[in-house]
PQR file of N, CA, C, O and H, with PARSE charges and radii, in Angstrom:
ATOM      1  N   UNK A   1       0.848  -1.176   0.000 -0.4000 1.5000
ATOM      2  CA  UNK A   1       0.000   0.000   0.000 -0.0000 2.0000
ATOM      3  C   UNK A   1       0.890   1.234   0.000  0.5500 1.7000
ATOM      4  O   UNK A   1       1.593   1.407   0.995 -0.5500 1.4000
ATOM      5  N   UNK A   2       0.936   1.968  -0.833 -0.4000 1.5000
ATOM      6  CA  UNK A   2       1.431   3.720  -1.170 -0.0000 2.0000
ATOM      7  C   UNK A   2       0.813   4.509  -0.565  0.5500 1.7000
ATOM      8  O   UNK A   2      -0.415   4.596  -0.571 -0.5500 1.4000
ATOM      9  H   UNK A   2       0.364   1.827  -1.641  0.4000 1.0000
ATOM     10  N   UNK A   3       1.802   5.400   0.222 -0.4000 1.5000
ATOM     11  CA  UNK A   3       1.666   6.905   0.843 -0.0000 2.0000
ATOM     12  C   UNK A   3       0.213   7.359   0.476  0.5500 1.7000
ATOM     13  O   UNK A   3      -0.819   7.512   1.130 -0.5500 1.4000
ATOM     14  H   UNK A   3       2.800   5.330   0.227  0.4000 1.0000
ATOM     15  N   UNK A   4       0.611   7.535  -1.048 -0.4000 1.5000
ATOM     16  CA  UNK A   4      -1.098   8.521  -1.891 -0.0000 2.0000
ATOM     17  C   UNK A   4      -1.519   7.282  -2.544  0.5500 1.7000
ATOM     18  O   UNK A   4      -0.874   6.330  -2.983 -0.5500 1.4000
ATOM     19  H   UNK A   4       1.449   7.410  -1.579  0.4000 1.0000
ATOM     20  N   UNK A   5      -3.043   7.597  -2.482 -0.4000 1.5000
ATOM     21  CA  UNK A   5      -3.767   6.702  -3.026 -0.0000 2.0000
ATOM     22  C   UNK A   5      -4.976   7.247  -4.188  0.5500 1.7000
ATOM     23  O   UNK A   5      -4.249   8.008  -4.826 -0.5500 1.4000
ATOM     24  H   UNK A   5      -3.568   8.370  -2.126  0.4000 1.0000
ATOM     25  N   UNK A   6      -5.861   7.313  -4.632 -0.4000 1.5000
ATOM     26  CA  UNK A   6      -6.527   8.055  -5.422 -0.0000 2.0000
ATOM     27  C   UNK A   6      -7.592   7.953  -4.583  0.5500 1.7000
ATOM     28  O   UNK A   6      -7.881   6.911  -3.995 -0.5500 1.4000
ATOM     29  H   UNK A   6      -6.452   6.695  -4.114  0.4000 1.0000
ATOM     30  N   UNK A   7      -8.411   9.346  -4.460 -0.4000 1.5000
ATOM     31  CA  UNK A   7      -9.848   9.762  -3.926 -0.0000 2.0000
ATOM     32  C   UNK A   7     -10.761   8.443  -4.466  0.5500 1.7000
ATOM     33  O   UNK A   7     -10.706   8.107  -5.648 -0.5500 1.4000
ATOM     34  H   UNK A   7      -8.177  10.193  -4.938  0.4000 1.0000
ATOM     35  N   UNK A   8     -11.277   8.008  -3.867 -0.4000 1.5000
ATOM     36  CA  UNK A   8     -12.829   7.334  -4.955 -0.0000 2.0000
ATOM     37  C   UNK A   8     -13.997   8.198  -4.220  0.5500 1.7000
ATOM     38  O   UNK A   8     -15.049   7.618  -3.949 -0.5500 1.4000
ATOM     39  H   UNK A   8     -11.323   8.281  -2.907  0.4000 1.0000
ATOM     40  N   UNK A   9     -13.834   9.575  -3.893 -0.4000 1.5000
ATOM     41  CA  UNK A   9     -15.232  10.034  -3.648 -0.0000 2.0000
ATOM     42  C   UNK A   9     -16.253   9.705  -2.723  0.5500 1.7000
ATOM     43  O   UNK A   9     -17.474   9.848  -2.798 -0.5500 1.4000
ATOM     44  H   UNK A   9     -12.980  10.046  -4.113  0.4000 1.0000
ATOM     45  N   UNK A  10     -15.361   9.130  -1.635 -0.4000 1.5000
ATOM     46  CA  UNK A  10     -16.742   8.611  -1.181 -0.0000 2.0000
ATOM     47  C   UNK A  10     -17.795   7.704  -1.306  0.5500 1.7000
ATOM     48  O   UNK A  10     -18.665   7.442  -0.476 -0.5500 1.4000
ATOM     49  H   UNK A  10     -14.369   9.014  -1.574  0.4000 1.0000
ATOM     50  N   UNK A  11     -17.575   7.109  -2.782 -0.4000 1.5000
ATOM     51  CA  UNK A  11     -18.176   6.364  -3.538 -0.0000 2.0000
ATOM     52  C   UNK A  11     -17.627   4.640  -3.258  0.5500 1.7000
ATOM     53  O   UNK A  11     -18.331   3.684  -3.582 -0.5500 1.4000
ATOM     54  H   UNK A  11     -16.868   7.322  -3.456  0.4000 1.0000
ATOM     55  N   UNK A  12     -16.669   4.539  -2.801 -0.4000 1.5000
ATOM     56  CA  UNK A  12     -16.100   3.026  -2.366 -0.0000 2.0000
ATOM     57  C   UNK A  12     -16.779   2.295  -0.878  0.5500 1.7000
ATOM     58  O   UNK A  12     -17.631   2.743  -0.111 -0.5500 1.4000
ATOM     59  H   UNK A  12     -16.097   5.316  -2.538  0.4000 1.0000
ATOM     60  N   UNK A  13     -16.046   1.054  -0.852 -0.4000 1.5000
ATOM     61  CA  UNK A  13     -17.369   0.329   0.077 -0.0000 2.0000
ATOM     62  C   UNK A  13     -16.247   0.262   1.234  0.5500 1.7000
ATOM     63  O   UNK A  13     -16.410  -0.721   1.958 -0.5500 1.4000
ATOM     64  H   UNK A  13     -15.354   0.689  -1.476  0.4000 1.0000
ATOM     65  N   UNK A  14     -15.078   1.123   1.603 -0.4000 1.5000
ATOM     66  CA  UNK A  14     -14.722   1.000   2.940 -0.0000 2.0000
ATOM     67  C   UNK A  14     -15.047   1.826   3.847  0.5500 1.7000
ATOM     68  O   UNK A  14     -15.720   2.823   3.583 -0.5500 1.4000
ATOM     69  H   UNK A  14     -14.946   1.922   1.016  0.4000 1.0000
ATOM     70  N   UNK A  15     -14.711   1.604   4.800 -0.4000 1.5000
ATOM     71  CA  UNK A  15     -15.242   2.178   5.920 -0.0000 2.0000
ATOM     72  C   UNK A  15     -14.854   3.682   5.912  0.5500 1.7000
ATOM     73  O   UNK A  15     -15.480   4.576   6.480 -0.5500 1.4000
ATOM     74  H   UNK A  15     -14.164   0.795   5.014  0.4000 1.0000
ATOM     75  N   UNK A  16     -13.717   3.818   5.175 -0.4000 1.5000
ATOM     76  CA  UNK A  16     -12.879   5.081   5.183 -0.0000 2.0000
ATOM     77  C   UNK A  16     -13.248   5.843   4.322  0.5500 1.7000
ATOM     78  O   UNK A  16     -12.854   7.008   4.387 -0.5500 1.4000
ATOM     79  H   UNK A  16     -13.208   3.091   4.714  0.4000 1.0000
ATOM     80  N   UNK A  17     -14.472   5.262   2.808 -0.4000 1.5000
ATOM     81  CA  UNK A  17     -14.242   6.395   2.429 -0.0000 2.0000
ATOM     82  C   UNK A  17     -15.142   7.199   2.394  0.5500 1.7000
ATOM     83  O   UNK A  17     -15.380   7.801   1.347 -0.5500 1.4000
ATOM     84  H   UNK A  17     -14.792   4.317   2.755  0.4000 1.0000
ATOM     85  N   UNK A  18     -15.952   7.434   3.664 -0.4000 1.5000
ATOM     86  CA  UNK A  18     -16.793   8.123   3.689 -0.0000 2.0000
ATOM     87  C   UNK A  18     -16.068   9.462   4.499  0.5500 1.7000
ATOM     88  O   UNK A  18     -16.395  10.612   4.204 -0.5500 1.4000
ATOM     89  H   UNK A  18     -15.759   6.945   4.514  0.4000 1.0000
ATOM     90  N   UNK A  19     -14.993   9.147   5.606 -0.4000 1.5000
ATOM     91  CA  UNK A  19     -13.907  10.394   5.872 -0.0000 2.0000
ATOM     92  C   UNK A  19     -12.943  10.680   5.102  0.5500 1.7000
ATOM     93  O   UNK A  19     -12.625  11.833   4.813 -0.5500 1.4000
ATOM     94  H   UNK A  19     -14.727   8.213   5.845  0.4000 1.0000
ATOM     95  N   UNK A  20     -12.341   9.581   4.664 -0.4000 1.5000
ATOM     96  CA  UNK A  20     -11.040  10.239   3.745 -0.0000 2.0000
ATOM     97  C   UNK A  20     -10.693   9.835   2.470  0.5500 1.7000
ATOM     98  O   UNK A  20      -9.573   9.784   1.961 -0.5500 1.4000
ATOM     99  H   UNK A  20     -12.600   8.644   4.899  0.4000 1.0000
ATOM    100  N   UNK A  21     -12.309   9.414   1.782 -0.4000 1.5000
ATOM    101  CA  UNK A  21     -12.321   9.324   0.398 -0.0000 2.0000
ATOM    102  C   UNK A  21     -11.302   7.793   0.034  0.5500 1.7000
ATOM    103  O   UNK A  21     -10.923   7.335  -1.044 -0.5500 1.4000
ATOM    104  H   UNK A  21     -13.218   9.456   2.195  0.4000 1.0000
ATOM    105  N   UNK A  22     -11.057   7.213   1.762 -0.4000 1.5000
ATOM    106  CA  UNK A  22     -10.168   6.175   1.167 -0.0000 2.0000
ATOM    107  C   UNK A  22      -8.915   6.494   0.640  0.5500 1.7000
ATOM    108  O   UNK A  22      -8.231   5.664   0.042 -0.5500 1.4000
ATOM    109  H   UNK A  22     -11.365   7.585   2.638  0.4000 1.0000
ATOM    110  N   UNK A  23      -8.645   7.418   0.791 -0.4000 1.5000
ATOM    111  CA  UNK A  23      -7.383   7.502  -0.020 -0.0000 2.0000
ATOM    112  C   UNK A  23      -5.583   7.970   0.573  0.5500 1.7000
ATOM    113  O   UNK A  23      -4.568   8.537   0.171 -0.5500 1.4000
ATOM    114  H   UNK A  23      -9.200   8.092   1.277  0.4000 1.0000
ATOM    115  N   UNK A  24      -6.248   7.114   2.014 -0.4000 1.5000
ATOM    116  CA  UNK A  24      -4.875   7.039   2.691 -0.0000 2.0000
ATOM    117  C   UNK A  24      -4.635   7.758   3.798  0.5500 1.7000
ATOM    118  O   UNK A  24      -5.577   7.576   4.570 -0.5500 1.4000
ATOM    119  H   UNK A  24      -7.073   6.653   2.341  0.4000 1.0000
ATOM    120  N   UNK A  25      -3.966   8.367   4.181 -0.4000 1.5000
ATOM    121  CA  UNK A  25      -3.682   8.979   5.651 -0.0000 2.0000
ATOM    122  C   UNK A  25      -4.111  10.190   5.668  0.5500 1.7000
ATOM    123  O   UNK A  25      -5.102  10.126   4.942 -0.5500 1.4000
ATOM    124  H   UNK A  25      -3.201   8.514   3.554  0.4000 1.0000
ATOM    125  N   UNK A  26      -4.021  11.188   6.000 -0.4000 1.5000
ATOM    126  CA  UNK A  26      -4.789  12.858   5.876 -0.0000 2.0000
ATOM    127  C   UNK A  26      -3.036  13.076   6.334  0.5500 1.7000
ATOM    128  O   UNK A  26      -2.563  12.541   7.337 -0.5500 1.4000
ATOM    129  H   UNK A  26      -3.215  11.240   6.590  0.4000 1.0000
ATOM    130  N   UNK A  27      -2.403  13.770   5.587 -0.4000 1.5000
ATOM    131  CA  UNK A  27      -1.085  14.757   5.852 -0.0000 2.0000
ATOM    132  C   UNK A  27      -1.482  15.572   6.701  0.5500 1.7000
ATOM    133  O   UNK A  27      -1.234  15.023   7.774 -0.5500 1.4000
ATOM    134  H   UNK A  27      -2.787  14.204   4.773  0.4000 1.0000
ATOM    135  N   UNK A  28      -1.969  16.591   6.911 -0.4000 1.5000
ATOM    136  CA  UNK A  28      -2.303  17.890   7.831 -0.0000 2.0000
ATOM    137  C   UNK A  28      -3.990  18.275   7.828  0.5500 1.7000
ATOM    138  O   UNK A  28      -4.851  17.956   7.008 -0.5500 1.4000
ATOM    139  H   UNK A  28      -2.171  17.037   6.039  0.4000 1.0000
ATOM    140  N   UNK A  29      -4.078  18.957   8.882 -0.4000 1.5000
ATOM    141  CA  UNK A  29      -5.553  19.170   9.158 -0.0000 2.0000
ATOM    142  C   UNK A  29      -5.592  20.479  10.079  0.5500 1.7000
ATOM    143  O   UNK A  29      -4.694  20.859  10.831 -0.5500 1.4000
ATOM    144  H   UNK A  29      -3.379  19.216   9.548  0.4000 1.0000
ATOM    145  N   UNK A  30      -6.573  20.957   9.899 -0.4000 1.5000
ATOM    146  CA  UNK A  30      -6.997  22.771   9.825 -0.0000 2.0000
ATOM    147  C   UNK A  30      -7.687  23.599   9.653  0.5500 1.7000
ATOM    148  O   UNK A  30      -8.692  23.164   9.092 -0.5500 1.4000
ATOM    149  H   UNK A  30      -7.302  20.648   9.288  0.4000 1.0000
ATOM    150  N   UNK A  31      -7.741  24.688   9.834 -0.4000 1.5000
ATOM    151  CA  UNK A  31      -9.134  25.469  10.063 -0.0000 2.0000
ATOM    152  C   UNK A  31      -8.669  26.181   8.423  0.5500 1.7000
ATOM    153  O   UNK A  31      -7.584  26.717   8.201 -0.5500 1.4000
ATOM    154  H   UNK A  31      -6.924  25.041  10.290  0.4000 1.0000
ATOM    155  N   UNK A  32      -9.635  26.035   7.555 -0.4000 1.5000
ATOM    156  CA  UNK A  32      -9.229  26.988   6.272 -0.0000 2.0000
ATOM    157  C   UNK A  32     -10.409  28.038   6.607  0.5500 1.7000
ATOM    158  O   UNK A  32     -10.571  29.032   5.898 -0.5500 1.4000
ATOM    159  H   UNK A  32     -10.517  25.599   7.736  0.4000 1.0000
TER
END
């Protein structure tokens, strides 16, 4: 499994990608 992974939108059947699109670890997090 690789660092980056590609978004699937939300649209995939793990558990994850309804927070992180599945697509691997979150680098940084923040108030934009």
């Amino acid at each position: 499994m690789s660092l980056f992974q590609t978004d699937d939108l939300g649209r995939g059947t793990s558990d994850l990608s309804k927070t992180t699109g599945n697509a691997g670890s979150r680098l940084a997090c923040g108030t934009i």
